[in-house]
C-alpha angles and dihedrals in degrees: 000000000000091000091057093044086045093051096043092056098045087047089049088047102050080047093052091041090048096050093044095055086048094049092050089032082062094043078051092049093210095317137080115066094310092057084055099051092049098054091045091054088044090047092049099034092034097085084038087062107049089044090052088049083045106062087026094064098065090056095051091045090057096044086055090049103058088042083051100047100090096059091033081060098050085051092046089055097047095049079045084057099042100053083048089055092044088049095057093045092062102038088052092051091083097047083048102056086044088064098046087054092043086041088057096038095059086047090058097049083050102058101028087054093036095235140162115229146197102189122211151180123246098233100180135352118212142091115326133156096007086299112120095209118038133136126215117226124200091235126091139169092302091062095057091266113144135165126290088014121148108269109196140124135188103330103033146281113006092175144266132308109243108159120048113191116165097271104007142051141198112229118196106223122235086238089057092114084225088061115102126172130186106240131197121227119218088250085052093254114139137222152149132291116184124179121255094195099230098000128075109291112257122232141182137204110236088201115075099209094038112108128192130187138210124278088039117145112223122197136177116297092192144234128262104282082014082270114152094013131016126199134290106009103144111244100173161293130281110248098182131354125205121239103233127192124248112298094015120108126238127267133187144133132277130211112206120236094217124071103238092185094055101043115152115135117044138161130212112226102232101165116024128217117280098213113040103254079209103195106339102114082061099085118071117233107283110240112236103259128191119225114195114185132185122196124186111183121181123196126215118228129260110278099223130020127234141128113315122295135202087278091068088233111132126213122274090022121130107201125190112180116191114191124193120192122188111190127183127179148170117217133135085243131049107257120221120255124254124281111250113256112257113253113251115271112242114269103259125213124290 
């Protein structure tokens, strides 16, 4: 108990000391003795105090830290999910872009050969059905597919459909060394294109006295009721052709047009074309191109004078007409420039 009385009256005595050093340190406003005291304790505890804060700070900012980590994480995390996201957006930019120009150049093929398509997606290349190289598409009977049906897409002939299931079918591809088409030479002769699986496709001319070149373009000649070909569709372009002798038909390789180890966008032919595009889907779409053509024409004077003729030139005049023609246009083939203006015909006699 007299613990408790002692400490109570220390405690009462330091508080009435310290209040009573604040109040007269106020009247003093910061001088007298008291102001003196206070800047000598500040001077000697002052650098105490920021060493003490100092090695104080790194403590409180761990401690931070672990109360901190759960939300730190979840951030960690979402930053973590956000740089994924970005990732896959740009490396699917490429791939993107791919489609769009496969997409169009089907369309093209589409409207320039007047077909009907269902177009597909090659879902997976390998044996199938006995056939060493076939492609399945992700379009079946009730999409319209049916059996022995043109199989291409933007650069030319992928194969023929030759398994229907409900949403699938099985192509034979154009390298499958059982597959044949009937082709169409420039000069309209015919012959004979067969797959060679991973090599140039092999043709030959059915016509002995028929010849081809290299560089020609070969499309589809087309089957009877254009099944299981129609016309037109590009197959490929000669790369060498045999010299026969005389009798013998002509023999060569072929290089598809189409990338048999890249295919990705296709489209099945359902309704073939009524008039033979030929070989229109041959030529690649014409850039626009822009022809500019000055002409400076200068005419030579009339060789004798005289009253005016029917040229409308009159006599001792000397006339020089410089004409300047500026011509721009727009075509999908480079127009020829204007013809020069004919020089004036010499007055002639009243």
């Amino acid at each position: 108990m007299r613990d408790s009385r002692r400490t109570r009256l220390i405690l009462a005595l330091l508080l009435l000391t310290a209040f009573t050093l604040i109040t007269l340190d106020y009247r003093a406003k910061g001088g007298g003795v008291f102001g003196s005291m206070r800047r000598t304790a500040s001077s000697w505890f002052g650098p105490v105090e920021r060493v003490a804060a100092d090695i104080a700070r790194p403590v409180r900012n761990a401690v931070d830290a672990v109360g901190s980590i759960g939300s730190n994480h979840k951030k960690l995390q979402d930053a973590e999910k956000t740089i994924s996201r970005l990732q896959q957006e740009l490396r699917a930019r490429p791939f993107d872009q791919r489609r769009v120009d496969e997409l169009n150049a089907l369309l093209r093929v589409s409207s320039v050969g007047q077909y009907k398509l269902v177009p597909a997606q090659v879902i997976a290349v390998g044996a199938g059905s006995g056939f060493e190289w076939t492609a399945t598409i992700d379009a079946g009977s009730m999409d319209g597919v049916k059996t022995d049906m043109t199989v291409l897409n933007g650069d030319g002939l992928v194969g023929r459909v030759t398994v229907v299931g409900r949403s699938t079918a099985t192509v034979l591809l154009a390298i499958d060394p059982e597959f044949n088409v009937g082709v169409r030479l420039p000069d309209g002769e015919t012959g004979v294109v067969t797959g060679r699986q991973k090599n140039d496709m092999g043709f030959y001319l059915i016509d002995p006295s028929a010849r081809v070149k290299p560089g020609d373009g070969l499309v589809t000649q087309g089957s009877k009721n254009q099944q299981p070909f129609v016309w037109g569709v590009p197959v490929g372009q000669v790369v060498t052709a045999s010299s026969p002798l005389s009798g013998q038909s002509q023999t060569g390789t072929v290089k598809p047009y189409v990338n048999f180890s890249a295919l990705d966008l296709v489209g099945v032919v359902v309704q073939p074309p009524r008039a033979d595009p030929r070989e229109a889907l041959l030529a690649s779409p014409r850039p626009t191109v822009t022809v500019t053509a000055t002409v400076t024409a200068t005419p030579q004077p009339p060789a004798s004078s005289g009253s005016t003729g029917t040229t409308g030139t009159t006599s001792g005049r000397k006339s020089t007409a410089t004409h300047t023609a500026t011509t721009t246009a727009t075509a999908t083939k480079t127009t020829p420039p204007p013809a020069k203006p004919n020089p004036p015909a010499p007055s002639g006699s009243p």
